[in-house]
N, C-alpha and C positions, 0 to 999 in steps of 0.2 A: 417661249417665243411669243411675242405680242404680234399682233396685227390691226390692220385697221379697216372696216367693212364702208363701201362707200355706197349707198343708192343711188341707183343711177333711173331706175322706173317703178309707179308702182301703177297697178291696176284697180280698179275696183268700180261694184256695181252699185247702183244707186237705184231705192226704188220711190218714186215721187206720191206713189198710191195714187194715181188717177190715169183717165185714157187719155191720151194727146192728140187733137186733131192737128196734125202737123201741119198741112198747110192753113191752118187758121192761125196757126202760132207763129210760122213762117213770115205772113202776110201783116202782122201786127209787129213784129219785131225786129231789131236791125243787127248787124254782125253775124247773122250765122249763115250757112249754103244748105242748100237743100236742094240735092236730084233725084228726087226720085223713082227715075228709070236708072239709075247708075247704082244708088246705093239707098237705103229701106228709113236710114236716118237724118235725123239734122244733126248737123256738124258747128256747135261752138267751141270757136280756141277764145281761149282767158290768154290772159295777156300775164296777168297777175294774182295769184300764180301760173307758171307756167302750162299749163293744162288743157288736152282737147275733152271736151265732153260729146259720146254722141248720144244723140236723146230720142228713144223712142215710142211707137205711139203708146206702144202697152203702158206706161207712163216708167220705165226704167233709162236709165244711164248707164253708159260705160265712161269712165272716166281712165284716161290714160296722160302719163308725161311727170304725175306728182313724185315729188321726191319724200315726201312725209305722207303721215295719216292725217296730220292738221293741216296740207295744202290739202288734202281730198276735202273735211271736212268744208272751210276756205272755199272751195270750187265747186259744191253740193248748194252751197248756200248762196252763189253767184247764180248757177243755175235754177232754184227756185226762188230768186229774183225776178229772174227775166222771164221765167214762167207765170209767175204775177203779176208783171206788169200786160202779159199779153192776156189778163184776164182769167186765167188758168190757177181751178181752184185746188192746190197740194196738199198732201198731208205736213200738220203742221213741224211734224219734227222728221224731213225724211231719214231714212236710216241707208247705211254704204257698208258694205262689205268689200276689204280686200282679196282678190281672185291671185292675185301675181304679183311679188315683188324683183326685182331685177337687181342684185349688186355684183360689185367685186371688190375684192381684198387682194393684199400679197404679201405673203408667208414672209418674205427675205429672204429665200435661199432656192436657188437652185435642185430642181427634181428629175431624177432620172427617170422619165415615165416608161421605158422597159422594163424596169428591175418593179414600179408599181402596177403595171399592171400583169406581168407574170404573178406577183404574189398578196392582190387583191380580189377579192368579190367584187359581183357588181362593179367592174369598170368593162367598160369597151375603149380599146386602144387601136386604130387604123392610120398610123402617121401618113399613109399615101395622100390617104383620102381628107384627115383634119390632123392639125398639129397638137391639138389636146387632147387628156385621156377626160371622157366622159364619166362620171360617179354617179350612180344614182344612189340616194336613201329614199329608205321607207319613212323611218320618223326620225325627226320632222319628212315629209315627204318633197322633195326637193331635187334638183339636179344641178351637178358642180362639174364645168368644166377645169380641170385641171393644166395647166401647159409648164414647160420646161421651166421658163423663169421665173417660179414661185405664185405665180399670178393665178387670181382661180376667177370664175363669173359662176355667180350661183341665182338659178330660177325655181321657181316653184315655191318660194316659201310664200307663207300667208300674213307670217308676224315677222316682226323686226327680231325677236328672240329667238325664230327658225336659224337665221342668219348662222347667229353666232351658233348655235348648237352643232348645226352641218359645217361652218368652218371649223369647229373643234371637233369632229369626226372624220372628216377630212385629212386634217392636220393629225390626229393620229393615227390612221391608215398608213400614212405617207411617213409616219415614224415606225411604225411596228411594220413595214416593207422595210424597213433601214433606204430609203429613195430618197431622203435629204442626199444632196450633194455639199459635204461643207469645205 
């Protein structure tokens, strides 16, 4: 049974190597917000790619919205643009780590999540309260929401290759319940 994994978020922390006085970066620079009685960072959205970065003074980033590792790359490198131009001297190569990937896949086939979660580990099933069974793994460490029509959303992974591994764990869980519905 094939599948197909789609990213829909990914996360990651960006570290610039230097302290940021934000409002002198603010004050030299144009497209970004900055409240800082509201919130602790500055807030650029890229446009292209799609991506918010928020940038703080410690001199790191969180980068959120990317659908790839090369829009983060892409969106590290917009940002220590505009940190340049405001003057702001970075490390020449900054380095980004993936914290959180966000996708979903879907199996093809309909799953009875009573009959999987009676005879699974590690699921929480509460239909009142949410219509999918929760999976957790260890490794890759990750979390798969499961629901009736084959459909899954899996978070926590760090690599594109987590992905596929917990949907192939997943997908045998959901065989070896016999919870395929064909």
């Amino acid at each position: 049974m094939s599948y197909k994994i789609a990213i829909t978020n990914m996360v990651a922390e960006a570290d610039f190597g230097v302290t940021i006085d934000l409002k002198d970066f603010v004050s030299k620079t144009d497209g970004v917000e900055y409240t800082p009685e509201i919130f602790s960072g500055v807030i650029y959205r890229l446009h292209e790619p799609k991506i918010t970065a928020l940038i703080f003074s410690s001199g790191k980033s969180v980068l959120t919205g990317a659908l790839s590792e090369e829009n983060i790359g892409v969106a590290v490198d917009k940002v220590k643009a505009k940190l340049l131009e405001a003057g702001i001297k970075v490390k020449s190569t900054p380095c980004f780590e993936v914290q959180n990937i966000v996708a979903s896949a879907d199996l093809g086939s309909k799953i009875n999540l009573d009959q999987l979660a009676i005879e699974s580990l590690n699921t929480e099933y509460e239909p009142e309260q949410f219509p999918g069974l929760v999976f957790r793994i260890e490794n890759p460490k990750t979390v798969i929401l499961v629901f009736a029509t084959g459909k899954l959303v899996l978070t926590g992974a760090k690599k594109t290759s987590d992905l596929y591994a917990a949907t192939d764990k997943t997908r045998d869980m959901i065989t070896d319940s016999n919870a395929f519905i064909r």
